[in-house]
N, C-alpha and C positions, 0 to 999 in steps of 0.2 A: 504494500500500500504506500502511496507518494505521499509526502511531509503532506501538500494540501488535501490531500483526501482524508490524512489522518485527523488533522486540525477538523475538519467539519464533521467529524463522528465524536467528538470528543465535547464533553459539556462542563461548563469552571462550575463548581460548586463552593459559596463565599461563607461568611458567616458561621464556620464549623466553630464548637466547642473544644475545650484544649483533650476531652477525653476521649475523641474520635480517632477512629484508627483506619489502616488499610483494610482490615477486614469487616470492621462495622457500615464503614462507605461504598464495600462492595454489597453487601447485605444489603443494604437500602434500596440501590440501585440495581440490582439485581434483577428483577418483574420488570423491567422496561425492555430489555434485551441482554443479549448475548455479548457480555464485556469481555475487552480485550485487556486491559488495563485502568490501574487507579494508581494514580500519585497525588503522594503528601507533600508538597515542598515543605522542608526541614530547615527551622528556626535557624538562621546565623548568628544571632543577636548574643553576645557574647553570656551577658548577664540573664539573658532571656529562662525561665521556667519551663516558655510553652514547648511543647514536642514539636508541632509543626506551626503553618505561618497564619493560619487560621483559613485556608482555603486549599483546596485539592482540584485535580482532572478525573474525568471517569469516559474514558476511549469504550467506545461500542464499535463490535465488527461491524454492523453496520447504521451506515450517516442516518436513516429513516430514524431510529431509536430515539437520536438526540433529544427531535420532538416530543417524545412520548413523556419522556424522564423530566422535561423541561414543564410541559403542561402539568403533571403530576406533582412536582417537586416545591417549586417554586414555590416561595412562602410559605413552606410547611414548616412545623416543629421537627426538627432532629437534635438529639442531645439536651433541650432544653430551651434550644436557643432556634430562632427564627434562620434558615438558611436561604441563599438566593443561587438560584440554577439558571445557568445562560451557556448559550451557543460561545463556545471558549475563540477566544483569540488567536490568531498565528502570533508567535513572539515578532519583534521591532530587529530587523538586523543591525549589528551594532555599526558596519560598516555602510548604511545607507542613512540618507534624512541628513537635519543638524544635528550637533552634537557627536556626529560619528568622528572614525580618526584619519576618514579620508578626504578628501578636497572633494568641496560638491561639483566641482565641472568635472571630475574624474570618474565619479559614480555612473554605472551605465546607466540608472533610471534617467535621471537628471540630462543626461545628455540626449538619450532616447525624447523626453519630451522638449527640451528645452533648441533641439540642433535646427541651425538655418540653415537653409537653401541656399543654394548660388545666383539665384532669380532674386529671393528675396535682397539677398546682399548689397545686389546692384541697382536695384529698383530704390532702395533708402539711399543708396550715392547718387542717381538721378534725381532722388528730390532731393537732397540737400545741395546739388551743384544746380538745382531748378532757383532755391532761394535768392543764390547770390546775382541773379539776374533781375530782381526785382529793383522799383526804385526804391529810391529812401524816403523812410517813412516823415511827411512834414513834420507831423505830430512829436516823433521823436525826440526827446531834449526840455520838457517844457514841463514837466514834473516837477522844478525847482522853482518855478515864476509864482511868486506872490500874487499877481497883479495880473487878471484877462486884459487880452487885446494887445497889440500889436509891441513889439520888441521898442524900449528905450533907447535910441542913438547915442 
């Protein structure tokens, strides 16, 4: 199964109690379909008590599931505590967007939407060699004059 197929079979579940485990969360989840996988991400927080980060994935072999466990789940009591069920995320590549550690004209996305034509190029050098053909503007200059009407000799 390809990273995007994974991501749309798989549903973030938020809001977990600190006493929830891999196997309670598969339990739960269970009656919607046929899982593939449950991850806890696990507390880094040096000082931290909690076992994980207070939110888990639950991957279904298949994407249709997602639905089910979504409509079912959502705002229910598990543990005690109110949990919230969504259609999970793909993660943020670290090396695309701002913030990454690569130069945004370098990024393929960025250049994919942001790349000019050779038509284009020369069409914006046509009109700005169009401008310098124009007269000068009378108007021009008179932002500084106190006083309407004609220039003091």
């Amino acid at each position: 199964m390809t990273d995007q197929a994974r991501w749309k079979a798989t549903v973030y579940v938020g809001g977990l109690a600190p006493m929830v485990n891999v196997e309670s969360l598969q339990a739960a989840f269970l009656p919607f379909g046929e899982i593939a996988d449950v991850t806890l991400p696990k507390n880094v927080a040096p000082n931290s008590m909690e076992p994980h980060r207070g939110f888990g994935y639950v991957e279904y072999e298949d994407a249709q599931d997602t639905k089910d466990a979504i409509d079912n789940m959502d705002q229910s009591e598990f543990f005690g505590k109110v949990i919230r069920v969504s259609a999970a995320k793909a993660p943020k590549n670290v090396n695309e967007g701002l913030g990454s550690r690569t130069a945004l004209w370098e990024q393929e996305g960025w250049l994919a939407e942001n790349a000019v034509s050779q038509e284009d190029k020369m069409a914006a050098e046509r009109a700005q060699v169009g401008t310098e053909d124009r007269p000068e503007d009378p108007m021009q200059g008179l932002e500084g004059l106190d006083v309407a009407g004609p220039r003091p000799e």
